[in-house]
Structure formats: C-alpha cells, structure tokens
C-alpha positions as protocol buffer text, in pm:
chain_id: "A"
residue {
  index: 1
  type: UNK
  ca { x: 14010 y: 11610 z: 12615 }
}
residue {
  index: 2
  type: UNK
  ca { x: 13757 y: 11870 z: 12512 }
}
residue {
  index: 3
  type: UNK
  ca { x: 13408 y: 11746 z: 12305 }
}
residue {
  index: 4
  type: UNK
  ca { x: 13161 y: 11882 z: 12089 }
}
residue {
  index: 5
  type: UNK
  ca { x: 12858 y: 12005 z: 12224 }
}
residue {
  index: 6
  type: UNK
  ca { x: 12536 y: 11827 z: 12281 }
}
residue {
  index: 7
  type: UNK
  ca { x: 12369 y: 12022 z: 11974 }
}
residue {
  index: 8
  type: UNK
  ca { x: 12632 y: 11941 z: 11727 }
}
residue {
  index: 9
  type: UNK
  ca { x: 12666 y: 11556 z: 11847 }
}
residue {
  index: 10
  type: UNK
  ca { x: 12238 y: 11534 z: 11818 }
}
residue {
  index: 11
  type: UNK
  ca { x: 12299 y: 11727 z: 11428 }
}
residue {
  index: 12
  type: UNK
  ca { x: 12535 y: 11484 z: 11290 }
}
residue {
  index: 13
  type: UNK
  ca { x: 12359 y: 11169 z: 11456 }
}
residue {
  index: 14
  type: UNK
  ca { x: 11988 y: 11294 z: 11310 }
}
residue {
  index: 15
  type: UNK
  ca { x: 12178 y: 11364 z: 10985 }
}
residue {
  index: 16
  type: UNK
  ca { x: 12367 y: 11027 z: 10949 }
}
residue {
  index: 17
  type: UNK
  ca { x: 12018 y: 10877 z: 11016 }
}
residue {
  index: 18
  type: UNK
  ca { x: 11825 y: 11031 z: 10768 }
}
residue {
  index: 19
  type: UNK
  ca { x: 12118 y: 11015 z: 10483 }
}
residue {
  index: 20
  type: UNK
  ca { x: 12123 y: 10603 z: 10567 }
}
residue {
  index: 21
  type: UNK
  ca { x: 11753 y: 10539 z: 10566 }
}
residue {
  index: 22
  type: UNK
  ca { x: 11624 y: 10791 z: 10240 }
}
residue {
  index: 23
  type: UNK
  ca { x: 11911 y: 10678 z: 10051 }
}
residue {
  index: 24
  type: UNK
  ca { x: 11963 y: 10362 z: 10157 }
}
residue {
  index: 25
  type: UNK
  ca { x: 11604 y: 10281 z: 10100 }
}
residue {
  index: 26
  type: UNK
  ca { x: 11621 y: 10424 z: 9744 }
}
residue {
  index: 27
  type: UNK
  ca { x: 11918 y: 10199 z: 9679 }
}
residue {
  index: 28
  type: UNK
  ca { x: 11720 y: 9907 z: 9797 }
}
residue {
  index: 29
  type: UNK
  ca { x: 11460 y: 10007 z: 9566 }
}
residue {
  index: 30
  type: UNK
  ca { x: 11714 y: 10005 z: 9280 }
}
residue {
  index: 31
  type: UNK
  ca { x: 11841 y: 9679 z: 9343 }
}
residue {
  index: 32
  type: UNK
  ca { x: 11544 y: 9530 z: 9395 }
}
residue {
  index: 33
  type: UNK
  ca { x: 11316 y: 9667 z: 9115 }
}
residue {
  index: 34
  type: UNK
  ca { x: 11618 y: 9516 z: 8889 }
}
residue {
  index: 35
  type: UNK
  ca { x: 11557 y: 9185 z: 9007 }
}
residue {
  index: 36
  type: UNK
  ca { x: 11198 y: 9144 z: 9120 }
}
residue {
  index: 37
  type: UNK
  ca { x: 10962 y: 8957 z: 8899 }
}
residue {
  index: 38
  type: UNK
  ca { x: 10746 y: 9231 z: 8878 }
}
residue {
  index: 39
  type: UNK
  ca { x: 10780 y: 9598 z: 9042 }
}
residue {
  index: 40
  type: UNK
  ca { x: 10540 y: 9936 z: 9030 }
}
residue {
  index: 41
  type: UNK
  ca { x: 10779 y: 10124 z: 8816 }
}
residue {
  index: 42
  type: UNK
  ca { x: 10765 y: 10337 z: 8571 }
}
residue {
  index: 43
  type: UNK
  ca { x: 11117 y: 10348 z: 8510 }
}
residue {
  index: 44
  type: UNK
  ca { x: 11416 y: 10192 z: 8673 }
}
residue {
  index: 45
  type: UNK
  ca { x: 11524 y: 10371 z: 9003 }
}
residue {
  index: 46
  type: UNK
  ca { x: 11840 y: 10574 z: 8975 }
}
residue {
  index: 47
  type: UNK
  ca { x: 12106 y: 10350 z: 9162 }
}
residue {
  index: 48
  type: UNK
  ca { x: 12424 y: 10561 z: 9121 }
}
residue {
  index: 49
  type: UNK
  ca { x: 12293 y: 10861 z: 9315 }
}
residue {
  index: 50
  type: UNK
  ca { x: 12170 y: 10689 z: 9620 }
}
residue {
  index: 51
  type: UNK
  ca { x: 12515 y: 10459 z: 9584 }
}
residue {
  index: 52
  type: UNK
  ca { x: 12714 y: 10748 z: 9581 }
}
residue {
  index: 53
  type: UNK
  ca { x: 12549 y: 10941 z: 9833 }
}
residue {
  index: 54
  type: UNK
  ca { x: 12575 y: 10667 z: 10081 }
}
residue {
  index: 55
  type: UNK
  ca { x: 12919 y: 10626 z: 9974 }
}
residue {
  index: 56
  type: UNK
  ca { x: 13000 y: 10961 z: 10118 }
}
residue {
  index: 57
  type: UNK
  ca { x: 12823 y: 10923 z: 10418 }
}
residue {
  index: 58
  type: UNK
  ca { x: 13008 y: 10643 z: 10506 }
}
residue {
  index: 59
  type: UNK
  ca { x: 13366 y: 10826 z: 10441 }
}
residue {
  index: 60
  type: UNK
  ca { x: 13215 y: 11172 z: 10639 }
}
residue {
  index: 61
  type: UNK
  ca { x: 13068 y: 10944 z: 10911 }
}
residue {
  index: 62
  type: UNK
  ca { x: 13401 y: 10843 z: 10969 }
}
residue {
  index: 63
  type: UNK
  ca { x: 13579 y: 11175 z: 10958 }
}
residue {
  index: 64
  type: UNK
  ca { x: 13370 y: 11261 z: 11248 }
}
residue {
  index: 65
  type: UNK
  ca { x: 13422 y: 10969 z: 11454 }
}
residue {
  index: 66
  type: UNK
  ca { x: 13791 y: 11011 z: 11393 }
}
residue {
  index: 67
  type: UNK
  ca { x: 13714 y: 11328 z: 11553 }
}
residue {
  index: 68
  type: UNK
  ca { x: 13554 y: 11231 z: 11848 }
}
residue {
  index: 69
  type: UNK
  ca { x: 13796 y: 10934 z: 11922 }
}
residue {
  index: 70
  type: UNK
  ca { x: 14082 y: 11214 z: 11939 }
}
residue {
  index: 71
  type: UNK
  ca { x: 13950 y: 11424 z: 12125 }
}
residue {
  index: 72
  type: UNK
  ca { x: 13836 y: 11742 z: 11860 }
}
residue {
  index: 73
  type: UNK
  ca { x: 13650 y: 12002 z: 12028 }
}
residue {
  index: 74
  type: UNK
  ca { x: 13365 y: 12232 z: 11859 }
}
residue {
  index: 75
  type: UNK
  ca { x: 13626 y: 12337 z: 11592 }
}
residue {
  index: 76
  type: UNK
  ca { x: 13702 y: 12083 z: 11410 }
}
residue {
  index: 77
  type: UNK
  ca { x: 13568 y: 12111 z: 11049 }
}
residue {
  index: 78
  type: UNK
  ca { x: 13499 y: 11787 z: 11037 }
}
residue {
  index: 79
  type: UNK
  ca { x: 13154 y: 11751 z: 11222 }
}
residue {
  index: 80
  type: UNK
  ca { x: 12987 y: 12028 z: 10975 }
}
residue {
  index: 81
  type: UNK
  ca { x: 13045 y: 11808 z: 10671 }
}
residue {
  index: 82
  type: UNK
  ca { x: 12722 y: 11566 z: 10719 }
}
residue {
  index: 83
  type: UNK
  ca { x: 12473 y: 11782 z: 10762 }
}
residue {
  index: 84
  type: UNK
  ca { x: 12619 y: 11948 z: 10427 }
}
residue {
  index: 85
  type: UNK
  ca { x: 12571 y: 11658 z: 10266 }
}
residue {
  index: 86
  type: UNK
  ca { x: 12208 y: 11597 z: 10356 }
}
residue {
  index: 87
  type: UNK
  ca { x: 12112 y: 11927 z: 10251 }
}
residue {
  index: 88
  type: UNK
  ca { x: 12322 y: 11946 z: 9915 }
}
residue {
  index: 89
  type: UNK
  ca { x: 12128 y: 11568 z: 9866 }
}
residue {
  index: 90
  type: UNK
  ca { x: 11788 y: 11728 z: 9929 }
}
residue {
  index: 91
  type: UNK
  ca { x: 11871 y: 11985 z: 9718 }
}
residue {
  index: 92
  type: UNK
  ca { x: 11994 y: 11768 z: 9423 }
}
residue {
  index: 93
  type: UNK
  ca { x: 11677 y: 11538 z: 9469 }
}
residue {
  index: 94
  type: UNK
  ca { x: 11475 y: 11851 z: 9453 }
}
residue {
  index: 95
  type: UNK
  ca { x: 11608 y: 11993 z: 9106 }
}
residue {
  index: 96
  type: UNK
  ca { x: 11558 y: 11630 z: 8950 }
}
residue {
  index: 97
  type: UNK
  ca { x: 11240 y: 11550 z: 9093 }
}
residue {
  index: 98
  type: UNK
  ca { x: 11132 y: 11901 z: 8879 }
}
residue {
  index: 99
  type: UNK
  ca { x: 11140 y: 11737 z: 8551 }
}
residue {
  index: 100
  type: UNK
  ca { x: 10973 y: 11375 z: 8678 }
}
residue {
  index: 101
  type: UNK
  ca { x: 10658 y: 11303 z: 8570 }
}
residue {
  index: 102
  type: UNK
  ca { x: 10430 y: 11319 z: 8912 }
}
residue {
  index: 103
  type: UNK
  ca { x: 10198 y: 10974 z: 8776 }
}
residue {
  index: 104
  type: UNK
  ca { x: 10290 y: 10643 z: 9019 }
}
residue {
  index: 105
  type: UNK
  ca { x: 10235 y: 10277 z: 8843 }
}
residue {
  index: 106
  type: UNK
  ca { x: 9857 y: 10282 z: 8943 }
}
residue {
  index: 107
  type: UNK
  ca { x: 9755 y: 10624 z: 8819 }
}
residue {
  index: 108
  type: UNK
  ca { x: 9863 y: 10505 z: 8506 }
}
residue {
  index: 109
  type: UNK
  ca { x: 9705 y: 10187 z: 8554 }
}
residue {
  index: 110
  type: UNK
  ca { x: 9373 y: 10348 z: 8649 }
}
residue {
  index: 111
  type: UNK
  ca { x: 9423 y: 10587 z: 8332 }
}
residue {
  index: 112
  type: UNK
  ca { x: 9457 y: 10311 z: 8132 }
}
residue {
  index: 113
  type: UNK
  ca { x: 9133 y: 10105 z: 8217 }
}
residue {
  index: 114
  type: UNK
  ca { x: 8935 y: 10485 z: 8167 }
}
residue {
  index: 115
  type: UNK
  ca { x: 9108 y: 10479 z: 7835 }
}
residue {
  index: 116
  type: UNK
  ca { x: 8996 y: 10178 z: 7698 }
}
residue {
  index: 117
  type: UNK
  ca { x: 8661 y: 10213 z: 7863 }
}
residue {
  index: 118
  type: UNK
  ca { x: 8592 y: 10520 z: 7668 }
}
residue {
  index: 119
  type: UNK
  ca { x: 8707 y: 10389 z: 7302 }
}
residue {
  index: 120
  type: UNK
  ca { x: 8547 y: 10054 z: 7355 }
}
residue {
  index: 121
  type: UNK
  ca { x: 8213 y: 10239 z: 7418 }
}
residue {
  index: 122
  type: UNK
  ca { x: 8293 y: 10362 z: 7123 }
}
residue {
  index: 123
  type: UNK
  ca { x: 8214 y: 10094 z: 6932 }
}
residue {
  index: 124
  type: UNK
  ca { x: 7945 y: 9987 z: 7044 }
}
residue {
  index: 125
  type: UNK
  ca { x: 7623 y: 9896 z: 6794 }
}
residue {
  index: 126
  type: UNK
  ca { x: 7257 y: 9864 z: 6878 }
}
residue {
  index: 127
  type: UNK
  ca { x: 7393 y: 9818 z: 7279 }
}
residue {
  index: 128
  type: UNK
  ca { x: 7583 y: 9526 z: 7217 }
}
residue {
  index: 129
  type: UNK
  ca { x: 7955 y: 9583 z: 7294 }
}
residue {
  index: 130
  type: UNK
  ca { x: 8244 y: 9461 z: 7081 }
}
residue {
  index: 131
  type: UNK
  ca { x: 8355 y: 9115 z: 7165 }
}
residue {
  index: 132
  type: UNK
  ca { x: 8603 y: 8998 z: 6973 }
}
residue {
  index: 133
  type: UNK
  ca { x: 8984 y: 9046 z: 7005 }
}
residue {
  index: 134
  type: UNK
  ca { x: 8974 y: 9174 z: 6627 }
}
residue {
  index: 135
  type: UNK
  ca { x: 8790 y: 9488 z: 6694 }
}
residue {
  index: 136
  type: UNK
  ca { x: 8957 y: 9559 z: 7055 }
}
residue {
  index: 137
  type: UNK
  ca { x: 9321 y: 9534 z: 6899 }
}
residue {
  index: 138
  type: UNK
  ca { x: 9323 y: 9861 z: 6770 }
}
residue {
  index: 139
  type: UNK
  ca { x: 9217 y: 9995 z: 7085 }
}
residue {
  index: 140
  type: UNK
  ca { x: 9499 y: 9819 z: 7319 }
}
residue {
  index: 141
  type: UNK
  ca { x: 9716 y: 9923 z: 7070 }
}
residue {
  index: 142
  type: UNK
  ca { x: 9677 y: 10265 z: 7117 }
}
residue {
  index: 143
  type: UNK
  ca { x: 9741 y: 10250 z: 7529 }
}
residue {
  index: 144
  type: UNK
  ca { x: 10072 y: 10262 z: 7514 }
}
residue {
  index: 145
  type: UNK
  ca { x: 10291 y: 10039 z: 7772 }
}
residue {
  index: 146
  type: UNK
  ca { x: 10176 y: 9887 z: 8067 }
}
residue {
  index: 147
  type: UNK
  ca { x: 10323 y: 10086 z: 8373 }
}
residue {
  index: 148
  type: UNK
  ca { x: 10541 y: 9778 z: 8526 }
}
residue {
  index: 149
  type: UNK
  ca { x: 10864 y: 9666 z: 8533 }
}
residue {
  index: 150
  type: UNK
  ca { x: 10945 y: 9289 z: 8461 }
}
residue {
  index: 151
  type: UNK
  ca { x: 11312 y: 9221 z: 8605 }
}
residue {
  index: 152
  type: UNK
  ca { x: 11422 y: 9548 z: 8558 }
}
residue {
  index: 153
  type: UNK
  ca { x: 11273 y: 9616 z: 8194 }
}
residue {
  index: 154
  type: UNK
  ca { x: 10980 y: 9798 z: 8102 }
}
residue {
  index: 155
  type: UNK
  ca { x: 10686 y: 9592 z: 8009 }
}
residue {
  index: 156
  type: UNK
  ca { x: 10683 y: 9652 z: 7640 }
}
residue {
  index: 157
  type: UNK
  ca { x: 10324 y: 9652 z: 7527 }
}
residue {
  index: 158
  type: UNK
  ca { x: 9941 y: 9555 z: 7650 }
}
residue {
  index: 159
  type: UNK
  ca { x: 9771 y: 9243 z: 7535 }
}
residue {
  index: 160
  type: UNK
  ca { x: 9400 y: 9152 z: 7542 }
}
residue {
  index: 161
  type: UNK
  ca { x: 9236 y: 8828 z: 7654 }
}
residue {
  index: 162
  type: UNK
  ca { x: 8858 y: 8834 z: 7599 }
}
residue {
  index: 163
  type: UNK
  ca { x: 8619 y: 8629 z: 7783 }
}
residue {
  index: 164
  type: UNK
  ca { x: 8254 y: 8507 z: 7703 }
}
residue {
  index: 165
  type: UNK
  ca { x: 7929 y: 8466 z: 7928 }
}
residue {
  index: 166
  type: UNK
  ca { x: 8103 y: 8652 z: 8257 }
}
residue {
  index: 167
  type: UNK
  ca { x: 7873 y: 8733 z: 8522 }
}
residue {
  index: 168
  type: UNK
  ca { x: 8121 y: 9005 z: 8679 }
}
residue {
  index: 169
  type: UNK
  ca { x: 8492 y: 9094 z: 8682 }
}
residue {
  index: 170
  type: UNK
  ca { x: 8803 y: 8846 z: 8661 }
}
residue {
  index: 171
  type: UNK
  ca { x: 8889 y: 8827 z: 9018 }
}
residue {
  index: 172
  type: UNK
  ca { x: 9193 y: 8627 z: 8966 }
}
residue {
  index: 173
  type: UNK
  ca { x: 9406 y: 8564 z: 8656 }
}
residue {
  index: 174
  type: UNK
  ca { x: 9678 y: 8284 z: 8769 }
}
residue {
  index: 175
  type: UNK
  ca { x: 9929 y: 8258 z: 8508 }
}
residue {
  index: 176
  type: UNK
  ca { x: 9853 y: 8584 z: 8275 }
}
residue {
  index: 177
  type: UNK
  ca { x: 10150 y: 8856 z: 8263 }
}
residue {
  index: 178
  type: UNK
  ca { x: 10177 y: 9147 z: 8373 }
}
residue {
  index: 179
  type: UNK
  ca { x: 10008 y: 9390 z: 8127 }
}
residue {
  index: 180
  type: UNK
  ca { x: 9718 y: 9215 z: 8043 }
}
residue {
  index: 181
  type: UNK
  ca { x: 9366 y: 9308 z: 7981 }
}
residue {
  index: 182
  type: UNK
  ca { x: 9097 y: 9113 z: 8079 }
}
residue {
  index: 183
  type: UNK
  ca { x: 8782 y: 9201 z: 7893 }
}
residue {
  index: 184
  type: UNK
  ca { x: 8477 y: 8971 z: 8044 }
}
residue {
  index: 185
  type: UNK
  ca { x: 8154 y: 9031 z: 7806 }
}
residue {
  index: 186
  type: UNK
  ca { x: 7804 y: 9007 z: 7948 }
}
residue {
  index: 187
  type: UNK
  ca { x: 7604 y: 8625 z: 7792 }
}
residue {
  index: 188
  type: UNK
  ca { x: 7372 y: 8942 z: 7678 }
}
residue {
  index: 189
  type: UNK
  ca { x: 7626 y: 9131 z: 7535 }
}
residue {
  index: 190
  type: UNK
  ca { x: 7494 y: 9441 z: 7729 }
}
residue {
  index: 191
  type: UNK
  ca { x: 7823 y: 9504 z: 7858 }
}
residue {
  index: 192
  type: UNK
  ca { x: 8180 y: 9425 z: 7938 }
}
residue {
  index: 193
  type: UNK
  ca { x: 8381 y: 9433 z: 8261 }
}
residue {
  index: 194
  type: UNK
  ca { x: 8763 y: 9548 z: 8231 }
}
residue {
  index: 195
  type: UNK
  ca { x: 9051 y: 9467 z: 8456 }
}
residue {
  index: 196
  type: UNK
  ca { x: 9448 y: 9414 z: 8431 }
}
residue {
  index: 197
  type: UNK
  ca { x: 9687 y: 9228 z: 8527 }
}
residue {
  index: 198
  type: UNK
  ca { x: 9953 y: 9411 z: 8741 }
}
residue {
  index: 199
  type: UNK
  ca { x: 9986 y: 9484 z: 9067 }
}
residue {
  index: 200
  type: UNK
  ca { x: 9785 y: 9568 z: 9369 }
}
residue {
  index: 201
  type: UNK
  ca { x: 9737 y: 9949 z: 9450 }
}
residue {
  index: 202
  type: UNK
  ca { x: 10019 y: 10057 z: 9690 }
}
residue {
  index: 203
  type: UNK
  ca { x: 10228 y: 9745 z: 9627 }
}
residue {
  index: 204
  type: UNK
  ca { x: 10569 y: 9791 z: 9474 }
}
residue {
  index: 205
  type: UNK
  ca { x: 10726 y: 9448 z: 9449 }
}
residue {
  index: 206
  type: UNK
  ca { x: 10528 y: 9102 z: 9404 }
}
residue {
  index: 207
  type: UNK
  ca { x: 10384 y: 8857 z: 9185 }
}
residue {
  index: 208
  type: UNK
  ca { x: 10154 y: 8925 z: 8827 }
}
residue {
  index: 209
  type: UNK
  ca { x: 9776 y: 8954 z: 8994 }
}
residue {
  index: 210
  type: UNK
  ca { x: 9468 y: 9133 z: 8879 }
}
residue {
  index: 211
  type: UNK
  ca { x: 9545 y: 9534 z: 8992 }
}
residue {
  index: 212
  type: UNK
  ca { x: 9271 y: 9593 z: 9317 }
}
residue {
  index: 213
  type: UNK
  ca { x: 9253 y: 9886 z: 9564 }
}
residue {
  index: 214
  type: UNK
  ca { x: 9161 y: 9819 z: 9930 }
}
residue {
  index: 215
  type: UNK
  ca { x: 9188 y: 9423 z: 9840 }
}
residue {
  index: 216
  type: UNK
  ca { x: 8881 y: 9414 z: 9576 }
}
residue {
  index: 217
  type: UNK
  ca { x: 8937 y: 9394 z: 9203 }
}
residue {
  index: 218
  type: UNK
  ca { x: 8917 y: 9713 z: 9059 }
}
residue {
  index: 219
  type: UNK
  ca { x: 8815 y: 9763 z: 8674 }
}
residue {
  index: 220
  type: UNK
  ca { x: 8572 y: 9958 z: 8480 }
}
residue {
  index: 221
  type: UNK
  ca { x: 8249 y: 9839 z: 8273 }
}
residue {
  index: 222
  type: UNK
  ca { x: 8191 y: 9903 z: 7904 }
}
residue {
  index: 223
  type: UNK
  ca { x: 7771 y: 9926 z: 7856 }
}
residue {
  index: 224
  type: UNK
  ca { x: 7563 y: 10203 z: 7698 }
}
residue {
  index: 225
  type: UNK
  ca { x: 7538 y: 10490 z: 7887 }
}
residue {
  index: 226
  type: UNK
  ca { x: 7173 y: 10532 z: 8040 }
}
residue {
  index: 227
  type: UNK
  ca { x: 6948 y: 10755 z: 7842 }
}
residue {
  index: 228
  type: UNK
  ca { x: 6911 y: 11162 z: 7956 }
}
residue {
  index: 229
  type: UNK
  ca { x: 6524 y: 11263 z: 8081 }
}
residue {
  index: 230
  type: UNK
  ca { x: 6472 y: 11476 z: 7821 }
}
residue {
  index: 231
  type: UNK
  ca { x: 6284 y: 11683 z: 8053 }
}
residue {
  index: 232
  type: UNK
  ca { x: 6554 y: 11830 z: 8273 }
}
residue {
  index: 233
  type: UNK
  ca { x: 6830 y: 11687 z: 8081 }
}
residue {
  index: 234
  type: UNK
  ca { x: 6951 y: 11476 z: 8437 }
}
residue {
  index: 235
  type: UNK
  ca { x: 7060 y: 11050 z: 8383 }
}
residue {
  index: 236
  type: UNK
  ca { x: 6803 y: 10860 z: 8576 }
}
residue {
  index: 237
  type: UNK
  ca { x: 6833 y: 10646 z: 8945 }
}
residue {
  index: 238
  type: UNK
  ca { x: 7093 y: 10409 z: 8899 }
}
residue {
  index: 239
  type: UNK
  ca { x: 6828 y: 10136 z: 8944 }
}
residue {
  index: 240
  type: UNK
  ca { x: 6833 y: 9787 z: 8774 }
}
residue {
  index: 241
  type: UNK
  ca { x: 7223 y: 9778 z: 8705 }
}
residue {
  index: 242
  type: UNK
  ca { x: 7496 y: 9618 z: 8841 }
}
residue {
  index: 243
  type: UNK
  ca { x: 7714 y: 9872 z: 8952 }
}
residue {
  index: 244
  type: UNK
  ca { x: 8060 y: 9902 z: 8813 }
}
residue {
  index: 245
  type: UNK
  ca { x: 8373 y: 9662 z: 8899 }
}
residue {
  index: 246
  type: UNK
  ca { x: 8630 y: 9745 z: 9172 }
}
residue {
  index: 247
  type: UNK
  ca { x: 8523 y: 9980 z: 9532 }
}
residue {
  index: 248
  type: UNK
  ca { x: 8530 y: 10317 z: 9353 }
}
residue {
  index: 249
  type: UNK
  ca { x: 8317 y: 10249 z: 9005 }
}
residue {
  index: 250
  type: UNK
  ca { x: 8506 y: 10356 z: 8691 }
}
residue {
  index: 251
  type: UNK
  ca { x: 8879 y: 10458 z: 8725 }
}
residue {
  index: 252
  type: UNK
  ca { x: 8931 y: 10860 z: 8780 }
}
residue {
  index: 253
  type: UNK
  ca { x: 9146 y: 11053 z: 8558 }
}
residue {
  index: 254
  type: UNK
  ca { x: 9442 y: 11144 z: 8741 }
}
C-alpha cells in the first residue's frame, strides 16, 4: 500500500485547518449577527460564501481521505484539490474585499460623535450651547444611521436624549437603544458632553451600552473653543477645564 508523502499529508491538513476556522468563523459571524440583539455591523455578513466554501471543503476533505483509506500514492489528483480551494477562496475574498468600505462599527461611531461635536459648536450663542432637542434635531438628522445591527437589520436612524445639570458624561444608559445620543449640558450651560449608545470598542456581539474604549466611556464635549494669544497666534495651557469625556479626548477622524 503506497502513501503520500509527509509534505503533501502536512499541505492538505494545514489547508483543511485554515478553510474550517476563516470560513467557519465567518459563517458563525453570519448566523450570529442575524440573531444577536445587537452586533458591530455595518452590514450583514455574507453567509452563502463562507456556507459554500465550507461546503466544499467538506466534500474535498473527503475525496482525500477516500484516498488515503485505499491506499493512493503521491498521484492521485485528489490530495491537490484543497489547497486549490484555499487559494481560489483567498483570492475571491481578495477581489471583494476591493470594493468594501475599510470603516469598522466604531470608526463610524467615533466619526459620528466628531460630527455632531462640530455642528453643535456651531450653534452656539454668547458660550452657552444649545440645549434643547428642537435645535439639535436638525443636527442628528444629518448623521446618517447609526453603525449597528439590531437582529440582523440596520439600525435605521439616530435619536437624541438631552439631559440637564450633568456634571460629566452618561456613564451608563440602561434601557436606551442602540443609536442613541446622549447629550448631558453643563447647570452653566458652558458646555455639553456627548456619548452613544452602542457598543463597546472591539466588541462585536452584546447588549445596547454607552460605546467606551479601554472600559471608560468615550464621548466628546461641545464648549467654546479657548481664545488664540493674539501674540503668537498659539491656544493657551489647558488649565481650569475639565478635560474632554472618554481616555483619548475628542473622537479622531478616521
């Protein structure tokens, strides 16, 4: 009974691995993300591909242990097929990943507290910000849609909850949906801490909670910004201000 050498065995054992766990994982993800209460999404997850890759696998995997039980030496056709397959994957996955948009749920998320930030200061008069849900619609309006999935469907638009007399950011929002804005305003009116409601940086499945990096609440604060020196045109020491929500200040543009 003649075998297969060593180096073709170890080629169709790493390949049957790594077909299983990328596409097997991305599966998962499909099923999942169409059933979880909330997921990190911008879109559903494709879950013919990875179901039809793995599909395949299975079939190929068998070819070649057909091949083994009967004895097929280093000819038989047979033991070529799956690493074929994980490099025509790869190469599919490749040409479709091309035309994807390269933002994840929190870049968006992050974008979208910068956003608001930015029009809100906007319209601001005499340093007081706006604090009212009547003069903020306009601006939530124009954000777009939140960047989360809700049992498979796209969450279809932001909404705004305003809050009086905060002393900092909403840490926790038990009960709010996914896609909502928490604006806290200052008893002074001085400014106006932002967060969401979404999901924690890094975390693709779970439960609506207020969107945090490294386990702290991340947002951005609407105030005035501080005044130029006029005589070298540089902002002065950050010195008698709180110092924006969240562990990294306002959120960067992706």
């Amino acid at each position: 009974m003649t075998r297969p050498s060593r180096q073709t065995l170890l080629l169709n054992a790493v390949s049957l691995v790594l077909l299983l766990w990328l596409y097997g994982g991305d599966l998962w993800d499909a099923l999942r993300a169409r059933s979880a209460e909330v997921s990190a999404f911008l879109a559903p997850p494709p879950l013919v591909w990875p179901a039809l890759v793995l599909g395949v696998t299975v079939v190929l995997g068998a070819v070649g242990a057909w091949g083994l039980i009967k004895g097929c030496g280093e000819g038989f056709k047979g033991y070529r097929v799956l690493p074929i397959l994980l490099v025509v994957a790869l190469f599919v996955d490749l040409v479709f990943a091309e035309g994807q948009g390269p933002l994840r749920a929190e870049d968006v998320a992050a974008l979208t507290l910068s956003q608001f930030q930015e029009r809100a200061q906007g319209l601001m008069r005499e340093g007081k910000v706006p604090a009212t849900p009547e003069v903020l619609r306009p601006v939530v309006e124009e954000l777009g849609q939140p960047p989360y999935l809700v049992r498979g469907e796209r969450a279809r638009a932001w909404s705004l909850q305003v809050r009086q007399d905060c002393t900092g950011p909403v840490a926790e929002a038990p009960g709010l949906e996914v896609g909502t804005l928490l604006y806290c305003v200052a008893p002074q009116k001085d400014r106006a801490w932002v967060s969401l409601v979404g999901l924690p940086a890094g975390s693709r499945f779970g439960l609506p909670a207020v969107y945090a990096t490294q386990g702290q609440p991340y947002g951005v604060v609407v105030e005035a910004p501080p005044p130029e020196d006029p005589a070298d045109g540089a902002p002065p020491p950050f010195e008698g201000r709180e110092p924006p929500a969240g562990p990294g200040g306002p959120a960067p543009t992706p």
